[in-house]
N, C-alpha and C positions, 0 to 999 in steps of 0.2 A: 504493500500500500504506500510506503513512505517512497518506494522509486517510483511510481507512478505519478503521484504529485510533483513529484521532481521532474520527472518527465513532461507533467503539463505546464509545468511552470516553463522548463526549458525552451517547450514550444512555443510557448504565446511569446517570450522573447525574440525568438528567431522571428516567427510569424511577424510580430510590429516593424521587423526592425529590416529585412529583405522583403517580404510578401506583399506588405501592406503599401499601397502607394494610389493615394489621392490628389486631387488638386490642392495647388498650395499658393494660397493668397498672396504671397511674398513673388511669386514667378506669374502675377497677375498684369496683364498689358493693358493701361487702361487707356492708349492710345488707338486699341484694335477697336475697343467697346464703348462707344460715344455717352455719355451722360444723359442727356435728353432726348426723350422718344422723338421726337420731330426731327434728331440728327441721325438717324438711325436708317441707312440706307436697305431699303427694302430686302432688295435682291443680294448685297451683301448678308445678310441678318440668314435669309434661307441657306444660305452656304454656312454661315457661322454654326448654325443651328443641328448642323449634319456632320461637318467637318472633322469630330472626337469620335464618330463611326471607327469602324475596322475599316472597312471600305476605301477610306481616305485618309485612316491615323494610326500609323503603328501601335496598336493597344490603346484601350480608352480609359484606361487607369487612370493616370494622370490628367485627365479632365474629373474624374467622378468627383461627386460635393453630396457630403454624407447631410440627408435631411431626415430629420425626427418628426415621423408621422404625430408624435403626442406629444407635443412640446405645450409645456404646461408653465403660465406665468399670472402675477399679479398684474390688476391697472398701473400698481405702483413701480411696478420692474421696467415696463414699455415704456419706448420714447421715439416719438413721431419723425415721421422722414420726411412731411408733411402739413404743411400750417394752415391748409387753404379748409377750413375747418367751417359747418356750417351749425352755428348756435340750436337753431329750430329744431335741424332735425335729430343733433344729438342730445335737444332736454326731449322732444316727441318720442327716441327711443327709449331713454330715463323711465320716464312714465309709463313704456309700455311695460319697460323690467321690472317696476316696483309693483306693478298691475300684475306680474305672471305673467303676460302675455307677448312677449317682444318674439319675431321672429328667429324659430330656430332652438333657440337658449331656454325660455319661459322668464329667468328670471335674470338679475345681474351675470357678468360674466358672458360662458359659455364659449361656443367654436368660433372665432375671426374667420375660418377659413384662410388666414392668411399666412403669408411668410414674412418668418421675423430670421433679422440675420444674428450671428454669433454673439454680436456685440446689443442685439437684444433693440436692434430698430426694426419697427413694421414698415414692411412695404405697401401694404392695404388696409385697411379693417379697422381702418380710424375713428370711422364716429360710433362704430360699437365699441370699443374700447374706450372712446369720450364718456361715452353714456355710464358706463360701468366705472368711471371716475368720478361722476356726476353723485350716483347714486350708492355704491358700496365697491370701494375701489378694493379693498382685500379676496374678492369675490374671486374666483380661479378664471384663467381666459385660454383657450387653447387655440393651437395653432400648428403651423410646419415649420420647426425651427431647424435651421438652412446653415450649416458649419464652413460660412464663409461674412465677409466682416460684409455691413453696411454699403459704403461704398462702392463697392466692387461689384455687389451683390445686385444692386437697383440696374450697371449696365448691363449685366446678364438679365436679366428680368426682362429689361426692354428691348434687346436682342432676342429676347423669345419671344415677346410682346409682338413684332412684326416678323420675325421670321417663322415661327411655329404655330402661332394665334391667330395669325394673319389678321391682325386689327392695326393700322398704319394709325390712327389720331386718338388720341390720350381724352380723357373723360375734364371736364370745366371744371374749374373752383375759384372757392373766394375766400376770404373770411381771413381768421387767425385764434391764436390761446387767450389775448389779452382779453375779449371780448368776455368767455367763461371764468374771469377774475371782475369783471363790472358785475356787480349785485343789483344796479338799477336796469343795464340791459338783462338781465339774465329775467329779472322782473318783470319785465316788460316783452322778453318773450313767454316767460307761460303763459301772463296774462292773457296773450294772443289765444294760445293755447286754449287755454280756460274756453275763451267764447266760439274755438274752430277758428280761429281767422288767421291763423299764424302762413304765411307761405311756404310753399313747400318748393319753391324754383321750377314749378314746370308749369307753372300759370294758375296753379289753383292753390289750396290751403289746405293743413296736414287734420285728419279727420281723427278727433277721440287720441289714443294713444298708439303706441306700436302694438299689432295685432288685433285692436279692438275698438274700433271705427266708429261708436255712435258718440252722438251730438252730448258735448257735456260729460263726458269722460274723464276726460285731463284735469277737471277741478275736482268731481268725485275720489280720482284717485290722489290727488292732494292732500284733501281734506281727511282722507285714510290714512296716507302715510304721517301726518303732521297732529292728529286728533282736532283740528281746528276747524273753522269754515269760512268759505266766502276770500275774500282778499287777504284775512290772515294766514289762511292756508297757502296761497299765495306765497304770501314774504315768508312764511315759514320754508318753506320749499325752497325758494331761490337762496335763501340764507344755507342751508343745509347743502346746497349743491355747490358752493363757491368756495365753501369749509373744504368740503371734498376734495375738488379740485385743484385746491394750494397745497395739499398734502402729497402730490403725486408730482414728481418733479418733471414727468415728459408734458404735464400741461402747461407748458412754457413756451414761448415764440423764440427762446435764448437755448433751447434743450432741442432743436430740432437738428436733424443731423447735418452735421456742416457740411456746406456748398449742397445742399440738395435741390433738386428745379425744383417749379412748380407743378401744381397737380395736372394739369394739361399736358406736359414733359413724362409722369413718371408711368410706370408698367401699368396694364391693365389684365388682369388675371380674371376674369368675371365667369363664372360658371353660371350664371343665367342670361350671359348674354355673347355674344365674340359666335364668327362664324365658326370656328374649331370648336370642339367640345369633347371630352370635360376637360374642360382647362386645366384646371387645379392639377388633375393627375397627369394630363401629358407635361406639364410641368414640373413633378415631380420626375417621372421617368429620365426627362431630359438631362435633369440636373444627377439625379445619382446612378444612371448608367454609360454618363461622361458622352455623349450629343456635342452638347457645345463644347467646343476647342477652346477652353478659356487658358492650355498652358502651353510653352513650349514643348515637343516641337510639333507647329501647326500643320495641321493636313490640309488636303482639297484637293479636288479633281486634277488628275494628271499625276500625283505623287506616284513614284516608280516604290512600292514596297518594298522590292524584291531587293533594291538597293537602300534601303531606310533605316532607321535611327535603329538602334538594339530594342531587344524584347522587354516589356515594361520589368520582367526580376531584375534584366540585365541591367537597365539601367537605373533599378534600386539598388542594386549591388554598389554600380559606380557611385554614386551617392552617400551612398554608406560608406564606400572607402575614404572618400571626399570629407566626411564627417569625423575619420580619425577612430570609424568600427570596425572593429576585426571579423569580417563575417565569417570568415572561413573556420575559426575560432568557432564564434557562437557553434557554426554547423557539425564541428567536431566534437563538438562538447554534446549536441545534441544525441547527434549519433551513437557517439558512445554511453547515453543513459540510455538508448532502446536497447542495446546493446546486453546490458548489462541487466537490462529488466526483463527480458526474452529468455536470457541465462538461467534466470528464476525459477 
């Protein structure tokens, strides 16, 4: 028993340390992968998006980006990639959380559906995530958490965004964090609320609360959550969601990820809408079975294989020597525990 644990132990060392080889944000060109969806050349982005294939890349190792299907965080943990923020719609989701009824979730919290990178910025999923800052930011919030940093992270995103999604124009926005620290607008949008009249930016106003539409809703559930009525529930409410909100350091216009566009520039990932579908998960795929070429050395059509770079161990190995490890060591060391446990 005791050589066998030795034995796995020995492996997973080996394993990490020749086997194992992923994309690596430090060998990231962010001169290949434009910032802004708008600079994002169509017909390049389709070739990006294939180019870490076998087909056109000696092994697609070295593109793969390990993504955690359950990545699990608080409102407090996330920080926006994002400012273009719309007050109405994330106190209307508020309400619908504290109501039970928001889409998807029932209550605070729940799935973003989105991807948050390494360094724990969202790429989408922002005003549910407002909302659940608004209302119980400790509240749990999941998502695809993506073991590549922020930056880097959004021009792949947007590279898949046109070349995979095939959605070429980014979604509008406006707004900002400042807005969710004013107590008198924050007042004067439930208010709206309260009476249906709030806008909802596509020409009409947002009905009851999220998931549950009748007339007179949003002060009902007020007046629930705060034990009060009428416009005291009101200021209760806005008062309670401002509290909230300063408590959570991504609800800052100063905490958004540096040099980030705007929301018209960044990915669009929509699973209920984009000609491709399901987005979500061809996007996952893309990203952890190395699609995009996000590292040296790049493929694409025409690449001669037969003359091409070493085999992804090989050139883990090189790397590892590069690193001052002795593989050949590890592998003899290995050897010699099966060795010696087969003996047994």
């Amino acid at each position: 028993m005791k050589d066998m644990k030795i034995l796995l132990k020995e492996w997973k060392k080996y394993e990490k340390t020749l086997l194992t080889e992923e994309a690596d944000p430090a060998k990231f060109d962010f001169k290949r992968f434009p910032k802004g969806l708008s600079q994002v050349d169509p017909a390049a982005a389709k070739l990006a998006v294939k180019a870490g294939n076998d087909e056109y890349d000696e092994g697609t190792s070295d593109d793969e980006i390990s993504v955690d299907l359950k990545g699990t965080w608080s409102a407090a943990q996330l920080l926006p990639s994002q400012n273009s923020m719309n007050l109405g719609k994330a106190a209307w989701f508020a309400l619908g959380m504290a109501n039970g009824t928001m889409f998807q979730s029932g209550g605070p919290g729940g799935n973003l559906g989105a991807f948050v990178s390494d360094d724990n910025y969202m790429m989408d999923g922002h005003h549910r995530w407002a909302a659940t800052a608004m209302i119980k930011p400790a509240a749990p919030i999941h998502g695809y958490s993506v073991q590549f940093p922020g930056k880097a992270l959004v021009r792949i995103l947007n590279t898949i965004t046109k070349g995979l999604l095939g959605v070429n124009k980014g979604k509008p926005g406006k707004g900002n964090f400042a807005q969710f620290h004013d107590l008198n607008k924050v007042k004067t949008v439930l208010t709206n609320l309260a009476q249906d009249m709030q806008p909802n930016g596509k020409g009409g106003t947002f009905a009851g609360v999220a998931g549950s539409f009748e007339p007179g809703k949003a002060l009902e559930v007020m007046e629930k959550l705060t034990g009060q009525e009428g416009e005291a529930a009101i200021d209760a409410t806005a008062q309670l969601m401002v509290k909230n909100v300063k408590a959570v350091k991504g609800m800052n216009d100063a905490n958004v990820m540096p040099g980030a566009s705007s929301r018209i520039d960044m990915p669009v990932i929509d699973v209920e809408d984009g000609p491709v579908q399901p987005a979500d998960k061809l996007t996952i795929k893309a990203l952890q079975t190395g699609q995009v070429d996000v590292n040296p050395p790049y493929g694409g059509p025409g690449k001669d294989k037969s003359s091409a770079q070493a085999s992804p161990i090989e050139r883990r190995k090189a790397a590892a020597l590069a690193e001052n490890l002795d593989v050949d060591a590890l592998a003899n060391k290995l050897a010699e525990t099966i060795i010696r446990t087969l003996k047994k």
